[in-house]
C-alpha positions in Angstrom: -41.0 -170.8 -2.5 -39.9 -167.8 -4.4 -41.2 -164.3 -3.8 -40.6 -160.9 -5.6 -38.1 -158.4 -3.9 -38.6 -154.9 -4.7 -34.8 -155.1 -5.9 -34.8 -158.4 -7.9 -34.2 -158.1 -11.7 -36.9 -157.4 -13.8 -37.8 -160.2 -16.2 -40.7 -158.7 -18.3 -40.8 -155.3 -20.0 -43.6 -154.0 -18.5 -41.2 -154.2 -15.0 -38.7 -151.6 -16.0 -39.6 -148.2 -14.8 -42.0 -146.2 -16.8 -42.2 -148.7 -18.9 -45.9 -149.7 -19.0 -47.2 -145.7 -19.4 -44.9 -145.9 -22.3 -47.0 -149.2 -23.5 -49.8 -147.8 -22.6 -49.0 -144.6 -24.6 -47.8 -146.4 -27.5 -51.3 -147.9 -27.4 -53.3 -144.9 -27.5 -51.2 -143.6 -30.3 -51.7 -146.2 -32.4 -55.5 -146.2 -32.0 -54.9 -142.3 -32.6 -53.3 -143.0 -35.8 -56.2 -145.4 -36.9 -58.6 -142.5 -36.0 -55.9 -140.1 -38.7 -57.5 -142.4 -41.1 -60.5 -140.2 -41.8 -58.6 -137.0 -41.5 -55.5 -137.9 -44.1 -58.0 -138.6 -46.1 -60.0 -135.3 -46.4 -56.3 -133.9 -46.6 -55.4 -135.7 -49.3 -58.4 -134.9 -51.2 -57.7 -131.1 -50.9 -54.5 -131.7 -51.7 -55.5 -132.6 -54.7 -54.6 -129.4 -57.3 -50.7 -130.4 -55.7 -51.5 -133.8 -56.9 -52.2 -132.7 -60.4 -49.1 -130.5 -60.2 -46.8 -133.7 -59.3 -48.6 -135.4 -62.0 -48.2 -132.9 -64.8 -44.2 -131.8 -63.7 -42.9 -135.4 -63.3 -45.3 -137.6 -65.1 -46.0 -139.7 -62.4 -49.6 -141.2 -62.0 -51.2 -139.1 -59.2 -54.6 -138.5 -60.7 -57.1 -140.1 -61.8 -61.2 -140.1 -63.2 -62.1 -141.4 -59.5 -59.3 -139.0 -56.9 -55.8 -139.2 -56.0 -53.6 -142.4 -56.2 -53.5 -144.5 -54.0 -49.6 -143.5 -53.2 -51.3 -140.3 -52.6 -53.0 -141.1 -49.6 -49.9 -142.8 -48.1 -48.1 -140.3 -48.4 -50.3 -137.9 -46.4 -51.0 -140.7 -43.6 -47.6 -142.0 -43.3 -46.4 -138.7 -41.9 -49.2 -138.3 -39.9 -48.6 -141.8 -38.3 -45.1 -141.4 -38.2 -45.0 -138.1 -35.8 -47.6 -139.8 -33.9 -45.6 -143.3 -32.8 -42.0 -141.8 -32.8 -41.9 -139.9 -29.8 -43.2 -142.9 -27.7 -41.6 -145.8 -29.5 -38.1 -143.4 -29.1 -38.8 -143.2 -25.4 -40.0 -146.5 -25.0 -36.4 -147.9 -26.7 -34.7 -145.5 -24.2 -36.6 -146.6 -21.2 -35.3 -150.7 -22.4 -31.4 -149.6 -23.1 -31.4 -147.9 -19.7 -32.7 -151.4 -17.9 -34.2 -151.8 -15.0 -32.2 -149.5 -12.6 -32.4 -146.5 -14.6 -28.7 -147.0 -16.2 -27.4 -148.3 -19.7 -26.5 -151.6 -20.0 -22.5 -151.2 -21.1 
């Protein structure tokens, strides 16, 4: 019969340290950045004289009869999302390279 040590290599990710806070983190971000939906929205639409500015300078499609391009939109969420999941994901790569014991793997 095989038990679990404290000591004994960790086989899941969730079993490194501070590991599944990251996970858990990660989690909450992403229904955070879900939730941005609403909000890059409303940006984007009050954004949208520097839409109209893009459009006229460099000629490509921002505007329209019915709002912004779609591209527009992106480009307000993205961001948005982006400094939302880095910080976690970063720490949650870092907390993997360092393994189990708190050390790199090299």
């Amino acid at each position: 019969m095989h038990t679990s040590v404290p000591g004994s290599e960790a086989t899941s990710v969730g079993a490194y340290n501070g590991t599944k806070p990251l996970v858990l983190q990660c989690a909450v971000r992403l229904g955070l950045a879900v939730a941005a939906l609403p909000v890059a929205l409303a940006v984007t639409l009050m954004l949208y004289p520097v839409w109209s500015w893009v459009e006229r300078t460099t000629g490509i499609e921002s505007v329209g009869h019915s709002g912004p391009a779609s591209w527009c939109y992106l480009a307000v969420w993205v961001p948005m999302v982006t400094a939302l999941l880095l910080p976690p994901i970063w720490r949650l790569a870092r907390a993997l390279l360092r393994g189990p014991h708190g050390h790199a793997d090299t």
